[in-house]
N, C-alpha and C positions, 0 to 999 in steps of 0.2 A: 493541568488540562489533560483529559481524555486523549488519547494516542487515536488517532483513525486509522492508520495503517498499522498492521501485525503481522509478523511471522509465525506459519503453523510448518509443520508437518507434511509434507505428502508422501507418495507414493515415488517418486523421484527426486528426493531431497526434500526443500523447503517451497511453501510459497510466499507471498505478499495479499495480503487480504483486507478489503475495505470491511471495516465491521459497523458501519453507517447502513452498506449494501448486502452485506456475507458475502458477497463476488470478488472473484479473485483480479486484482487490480491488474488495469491491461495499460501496457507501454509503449505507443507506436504500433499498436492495431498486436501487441502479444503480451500475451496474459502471462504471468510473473509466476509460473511453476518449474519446477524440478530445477531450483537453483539450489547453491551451494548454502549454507548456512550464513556465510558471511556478505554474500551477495546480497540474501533476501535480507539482512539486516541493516544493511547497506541501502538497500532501494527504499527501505519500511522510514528509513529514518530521512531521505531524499523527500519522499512521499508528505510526512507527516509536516516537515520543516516548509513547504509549499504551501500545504493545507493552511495551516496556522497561521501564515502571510496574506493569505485571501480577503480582500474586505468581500463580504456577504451582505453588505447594507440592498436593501432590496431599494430601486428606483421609481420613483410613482410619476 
C-alpha cells in the first residue's frame, strides 16, 4: 500500500507531507516543518500507521 505521509526536505531540516493533499501535514493546529530527520520520520510513520486504520466506508 501507498504510504500517504512522506518525508521531504526543507529549508529547516525535514517535513511531513500529505501526498493525497501536497500540504504539509499539521499536528495540533502546527504544520510538521523544520524537523530533525528522524522526527519527521517518526511523525510520517505515526501518520501513515492511523491512516491505514481508518475505516473510510462512506454511510448512506
Amino acid at each position: 500500500m501507498t504510504q500517504r505521509f512522506v518525508t521531504r526536505p526543507d529549508a529547516g531540516g525535514f517535513r511531513v507531507t500529505d501526498i493525497w493533499t501536497g500540504e504539509v501535514a499539521v499536528i495540533a493546529m502546527t504544520r510538521q516543518t523544520g524537523l530533525s530527520e528522524e522526527d519527521a520520520e517518526h511523525t510520517a510513520k505515526l501518520l501513515n500507521s492511523r491512516s491505514e486504520r481508518e475505516d473510510r466506508t462512506v454511510v448512506q
